[in-house]
N, C-alpha and C positions, 0 to 999 in steps of 0.2 A: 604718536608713539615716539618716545626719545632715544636716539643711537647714542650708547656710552662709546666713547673713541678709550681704547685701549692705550695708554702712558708708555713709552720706554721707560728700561729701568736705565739705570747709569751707565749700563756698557752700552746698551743702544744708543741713549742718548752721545755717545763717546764714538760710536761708530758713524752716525748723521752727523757728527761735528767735522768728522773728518771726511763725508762724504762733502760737505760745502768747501773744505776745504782744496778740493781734487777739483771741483767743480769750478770756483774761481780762477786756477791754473789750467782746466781745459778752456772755460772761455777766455783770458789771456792769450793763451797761444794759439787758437783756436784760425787767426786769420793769417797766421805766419807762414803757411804753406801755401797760400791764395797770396800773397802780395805779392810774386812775378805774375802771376796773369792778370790781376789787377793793371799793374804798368804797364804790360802788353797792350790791355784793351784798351786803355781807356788814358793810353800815353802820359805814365806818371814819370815823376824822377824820383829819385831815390831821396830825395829832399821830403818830396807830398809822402810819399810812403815811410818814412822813418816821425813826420810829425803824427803820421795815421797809430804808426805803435804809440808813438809818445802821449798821443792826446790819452790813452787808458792812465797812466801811471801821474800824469800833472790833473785830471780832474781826479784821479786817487788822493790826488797828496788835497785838493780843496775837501774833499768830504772827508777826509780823516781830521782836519784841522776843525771842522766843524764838527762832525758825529761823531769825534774818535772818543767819547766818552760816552754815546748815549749806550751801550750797552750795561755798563756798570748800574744805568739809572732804571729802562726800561725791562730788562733782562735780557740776556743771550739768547732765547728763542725767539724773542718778537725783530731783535737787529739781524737774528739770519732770514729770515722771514722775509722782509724788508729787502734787503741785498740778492737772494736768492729770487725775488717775485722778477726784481730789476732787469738782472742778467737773464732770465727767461725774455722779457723784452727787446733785450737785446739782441737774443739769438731771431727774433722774430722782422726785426728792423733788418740785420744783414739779410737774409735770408733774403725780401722783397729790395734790397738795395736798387735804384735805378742808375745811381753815378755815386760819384768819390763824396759828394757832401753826407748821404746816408752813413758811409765810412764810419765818419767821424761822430755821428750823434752815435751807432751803436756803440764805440770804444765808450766814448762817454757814459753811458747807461753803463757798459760794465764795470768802467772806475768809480763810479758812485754806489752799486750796487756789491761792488768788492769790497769799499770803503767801510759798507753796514756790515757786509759778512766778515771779513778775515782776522780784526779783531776780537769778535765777539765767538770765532769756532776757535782759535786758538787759544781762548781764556777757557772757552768752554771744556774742549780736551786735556786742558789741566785740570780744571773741578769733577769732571767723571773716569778720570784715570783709575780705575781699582787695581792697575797692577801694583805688586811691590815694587817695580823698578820707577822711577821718579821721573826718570830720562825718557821713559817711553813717551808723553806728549810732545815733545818738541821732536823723537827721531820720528813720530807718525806724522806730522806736520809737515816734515819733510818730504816721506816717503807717499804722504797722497797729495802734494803741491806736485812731486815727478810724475808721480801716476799721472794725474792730471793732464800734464803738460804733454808726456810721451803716447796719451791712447787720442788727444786733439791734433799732433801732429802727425801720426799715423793713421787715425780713421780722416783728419781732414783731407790728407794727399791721394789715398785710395778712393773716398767718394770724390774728389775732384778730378782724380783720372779715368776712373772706369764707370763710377754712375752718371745716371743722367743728372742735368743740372748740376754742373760740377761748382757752382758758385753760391749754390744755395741748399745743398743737402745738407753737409755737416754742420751747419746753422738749426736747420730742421731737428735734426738733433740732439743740439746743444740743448733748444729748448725744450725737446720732450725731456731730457735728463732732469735738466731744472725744474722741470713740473715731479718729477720724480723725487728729488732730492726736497722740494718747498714739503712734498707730503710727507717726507721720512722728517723733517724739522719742523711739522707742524703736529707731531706723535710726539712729541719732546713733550716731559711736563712744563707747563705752564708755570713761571716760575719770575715773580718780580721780587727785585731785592727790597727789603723794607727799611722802613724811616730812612726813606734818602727823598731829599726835594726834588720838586719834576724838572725834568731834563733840559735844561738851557747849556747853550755852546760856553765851552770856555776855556782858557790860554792854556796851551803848551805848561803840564806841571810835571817835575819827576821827583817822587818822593825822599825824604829828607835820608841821605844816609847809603842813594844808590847811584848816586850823581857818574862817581868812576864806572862802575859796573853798567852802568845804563850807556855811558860814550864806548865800553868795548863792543860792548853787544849793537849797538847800531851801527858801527864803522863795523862788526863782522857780516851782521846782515845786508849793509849796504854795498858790501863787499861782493860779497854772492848776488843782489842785483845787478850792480855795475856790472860784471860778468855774466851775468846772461843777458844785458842790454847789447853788450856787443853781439853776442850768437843769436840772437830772434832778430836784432835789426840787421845785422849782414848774412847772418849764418846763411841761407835762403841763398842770397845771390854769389857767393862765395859757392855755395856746394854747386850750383848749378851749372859757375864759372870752373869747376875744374870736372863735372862730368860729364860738360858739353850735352847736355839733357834738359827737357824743358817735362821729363817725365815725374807730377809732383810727389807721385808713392815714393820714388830715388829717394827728393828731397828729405821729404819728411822723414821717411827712415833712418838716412846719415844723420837729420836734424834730431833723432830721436836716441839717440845714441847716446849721449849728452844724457836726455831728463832719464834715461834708464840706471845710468851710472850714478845718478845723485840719489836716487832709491835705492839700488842695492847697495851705495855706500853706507846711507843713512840704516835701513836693515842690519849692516852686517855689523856696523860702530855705534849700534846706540848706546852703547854701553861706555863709551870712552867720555874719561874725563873733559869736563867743558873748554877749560884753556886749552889743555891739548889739541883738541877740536879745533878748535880758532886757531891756536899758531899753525898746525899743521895745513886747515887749508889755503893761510894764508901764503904758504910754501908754495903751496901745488897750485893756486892761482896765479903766481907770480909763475912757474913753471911751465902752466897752460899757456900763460900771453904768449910768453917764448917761444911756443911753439907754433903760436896761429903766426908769428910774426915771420916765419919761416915758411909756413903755408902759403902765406900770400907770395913769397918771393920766388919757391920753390913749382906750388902747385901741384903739390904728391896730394894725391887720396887720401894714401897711409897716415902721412902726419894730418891731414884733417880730423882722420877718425881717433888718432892720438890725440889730438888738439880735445875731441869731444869727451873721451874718456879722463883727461889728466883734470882739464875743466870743469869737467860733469863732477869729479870726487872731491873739488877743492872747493866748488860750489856746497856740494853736499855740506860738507864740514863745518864752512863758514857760517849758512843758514842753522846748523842743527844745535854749532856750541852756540851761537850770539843767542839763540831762541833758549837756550839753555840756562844760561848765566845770566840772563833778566826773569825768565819762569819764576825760577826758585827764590827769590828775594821780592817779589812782589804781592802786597797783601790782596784780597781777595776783593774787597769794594775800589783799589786802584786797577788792578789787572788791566783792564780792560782799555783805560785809560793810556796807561805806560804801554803797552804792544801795540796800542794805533799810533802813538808818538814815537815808536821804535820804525814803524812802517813807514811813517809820514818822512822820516827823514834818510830813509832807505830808498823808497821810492822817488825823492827830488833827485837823489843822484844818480837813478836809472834813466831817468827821464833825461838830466843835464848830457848822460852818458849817451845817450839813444841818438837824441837832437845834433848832440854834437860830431857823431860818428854820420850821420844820414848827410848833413851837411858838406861834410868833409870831402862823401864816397862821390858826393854830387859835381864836386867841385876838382876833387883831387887825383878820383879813384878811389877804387878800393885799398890799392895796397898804402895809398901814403894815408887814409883815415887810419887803418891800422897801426901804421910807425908812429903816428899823433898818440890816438887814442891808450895803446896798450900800455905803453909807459906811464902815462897817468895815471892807469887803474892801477898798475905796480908798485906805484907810489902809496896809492891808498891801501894796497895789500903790506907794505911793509909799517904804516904806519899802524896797520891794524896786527899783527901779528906783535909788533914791538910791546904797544899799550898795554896788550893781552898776557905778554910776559911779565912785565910791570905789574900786574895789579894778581897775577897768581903769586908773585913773590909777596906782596904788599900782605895778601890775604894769608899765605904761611907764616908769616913771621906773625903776625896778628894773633894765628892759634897758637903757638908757639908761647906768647908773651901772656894768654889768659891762661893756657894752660901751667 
């Protein structure tokens, strides 16, 4: 007897897109509330535990460089498939972790398994978009990357302080989620693109004609990495550092403050012009620094949860225009290609940002990694906010002169 499997239609399919997509940012942030009791137990430095985040984001950046095209070739359902199967592995390897080398193979499994998925659901959430609004895939990209981020930081800290097995439940989890989410992305039609040659690896291309548009939008997205590389790799030992608590639900909820605000930003501005989007977060990034810089010197609560809130919307912004203003100008057999080469080069500066703050905190402390660190992402925020004015005028004048 043969079982017909029931197809989503477009909006399901459009709602599983976005469910891989939430699902990649809960397994991302997923161990960010566990790396003070990791150190605790198992006497880390802030060194091991900043390469422990970093190892997810530099094996992202090897598998994007490799498969950041097989989606275009294979289809969007079989690459989230793929990545989705991964990161269930993943959550199954931490879960049984016996020491810090485990750590590292599960980060690994997630950047490889983020690498097949996050491409391939962000290309996907554009081709089953049925709303009228255009902007809606890139503002739900955002708003289920927060989701993500904000229900693994606060389910991890509450199962790690009040359940048993505080080191292994919300890994538990993770992967019954991802066995959840493989079945809602294996009810996707079945769908390979045609006449295209089988999938072989190949170089970094950005289509003829999006060269500017493509460097804004990765220096905005990189922008919003780099800015959350500093909050996941210190945010943790900072918040813990001023509320003199080792209680992880604290952590995770101040730490959750942040991915809430980049959701309800994203929510409430989907609708705002893409440059706009970009310069302005690139304001309120430069703003947030300012204020963590002040955090560290200070050691107010208040300006932390400021620091989370100013951050969390300039993040928002950054991610929603850059995702914006490469969406809309890329044709449908690149997509796929162009948003893993937008991630690839997002993710090397999370990574450089990550390593190099973990390093610093180890060596310097916290507060002087910060005075290092924040000014260089400052830097990359006004370089990215400038470009982005730049190439809105470049663009006006442009319709202007066909018109």
């Amino acid at each position: 007897m043969t079982t017909t499997i029931t197809r989503f239609s477009r909006r399901g399919s459009f709602w599983a897109s976005a469910a891989v997509l939430a699902l990649c940012l809960w397994a991302s942030g997923a161990p960010s509330v566990l790396y003070p009791s990791y150190a605790a137990e198992w006497q880390l430095s802030s060194t091991v535990i900043t390469t422990i985040f970093a190892t997810y984001p530099l094996v992202l950046l090897v598998g994007l460089l490799v498969f950041g095209n097989i989606s275009d070739t294979i289809g969007r359902r079989r690459a989230m498939l793929i990545g989705v199967g991964l990161i269930l592995v993943s959550g199954a390897l931490f879960a049984i972790a016996p020491n810090v080398a485990w750590l590292y193979v599960g980060r690994a499994l997630q950047g490889i398994g983020t690498a097949f998925a996050l491409g391939a659901a962000s290309a996907s959430l554009v081709e089953n978009n049925t709303s009228s609004n255009p902007r809606l895939a890139s503002s739900l990209t955002t708003a289920s990357t927060a989701l993500g981020l904000t229900l693994a930081l606060l389910i991890s800290g509450t199962l790690a302080q009040y359940a048993p097995w505080p080191q292994q439940l919300s890994y538990i989890v993770l992967a019954v989620l991802s066995a959840l989410v493989f079945a809602a992305v294996y009810r996707m039609p079945a769908q390979t693109p045609d006449a295209r040659p089988a999938w072989r690896p190949q170089p970094i291309r950005v289509p003829r004609g999006t060269v500017r548009v493509f460097l804004v939008s990765t220096l905005s997205v990189a922008l919003a990495y780099s800015v959350g590389a500093v909050f996941l790799s210190l945010g943790a030992s900072i918040a813990r550092d001023l509320t003199a608590t080792t209680n992880l639900l604290v952590i995770g909820g101040l730490l959750a403050v942040s991915s809430v605000m980049i959701g309800a930003t994203a929510i409430a501005l989907q609708r705002i012009h893409a440059h706009v989007a970009v310069i302005v977060g690139a304001v309120l990034s430069i703003a947030g620094l300012g204020v963590l810089e002040i955090v560290v010197s200070s050691g107010s609560i208040g300006l932390f949860l400021l620091w989370c809130v100013v951050g969390g919307a300039g993040y928002s912004l950054a991610f929603m225009g850059g995702l914006q203003l490469i969406g809309r100008l890329t044709r449908p057999e690149h997509r796929g290609a162009t948003l893993s080469a937008l991630y690839l080069f997002s993710y090397l500066l999370q990574a450089l940002t990550a390593v190099g703050a973990g390093i610093l905190a180890t060596g310097l402390g916290l507060a002087a990694s910060v005075d290092i660190v924040a000014p260089l992402v400052a830097v990359l925020a006004v370089a990215t906010g400038v470009l982005a004015l730049v190439d809105w005028r470049l663009r006006a004048r442009a319709a202007v002169a066909v018109a």
